[in-house]
C-alpha positions in Angstrom: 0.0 0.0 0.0 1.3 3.7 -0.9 -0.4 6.4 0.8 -2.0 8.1 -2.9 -2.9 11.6 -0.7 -3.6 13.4 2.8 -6.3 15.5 3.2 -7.3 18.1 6.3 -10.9 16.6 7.0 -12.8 13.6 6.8 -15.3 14.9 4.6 -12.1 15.4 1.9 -11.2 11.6 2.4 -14.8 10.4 2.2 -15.4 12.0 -1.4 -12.2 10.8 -2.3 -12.8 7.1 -1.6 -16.4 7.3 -3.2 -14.3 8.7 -6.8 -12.3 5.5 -6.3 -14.5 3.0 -4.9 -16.3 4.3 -8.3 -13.3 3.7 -10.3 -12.6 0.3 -8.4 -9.6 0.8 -6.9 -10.1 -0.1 -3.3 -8.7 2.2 -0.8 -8.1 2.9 3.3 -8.8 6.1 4.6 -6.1 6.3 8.1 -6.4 9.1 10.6 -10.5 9.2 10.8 -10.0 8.8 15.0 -7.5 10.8 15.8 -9.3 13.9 17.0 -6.2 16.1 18.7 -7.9 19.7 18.2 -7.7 22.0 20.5 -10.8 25.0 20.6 -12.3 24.6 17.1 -9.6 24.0 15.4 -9.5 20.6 14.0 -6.5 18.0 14.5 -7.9 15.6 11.8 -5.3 14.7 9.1 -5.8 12.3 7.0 -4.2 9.8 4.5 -5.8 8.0 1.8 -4.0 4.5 0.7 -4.1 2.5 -2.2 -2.2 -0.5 -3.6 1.1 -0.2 -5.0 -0.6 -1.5 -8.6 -3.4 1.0 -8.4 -1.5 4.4 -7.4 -1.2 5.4 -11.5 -4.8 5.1 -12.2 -5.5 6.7 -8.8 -4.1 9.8 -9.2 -5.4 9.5 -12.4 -9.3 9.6 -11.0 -8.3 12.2 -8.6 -6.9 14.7 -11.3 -10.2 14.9 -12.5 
């Protein structure tokens, strides 16, 4: 697995797995849980992963 991009909410992530999932490329979003704001600013980061074999055509779908 190569992690294919990072993102600043969950909400980011979530539309980027549906273009995939679309596409079928599988993917794991990591970093959902990790909730380390402080106030209202938000601590989520995270990283979309794909397999190794799918990263070309994944960045592919996310170009677009």
């Amino acid at each position: 697995m190569v992690c294919l991009t990072s993102g600043a909410n969950p909400l980011q992530a979530r539309v980027w797995q549906e273009a995939l999932e679309d596409e079928g490329i599988v993917c794991q979003i990591r970093g959902l849980y990790e909730d380390f704001g402080v106030g209202d600013t938000s601590g989520f980061h995270v990283t979309v992963w794909v397999k190794t074999a799918d990263q070309g055509r994944a960045e592919a779908v996310l170009r677009e």
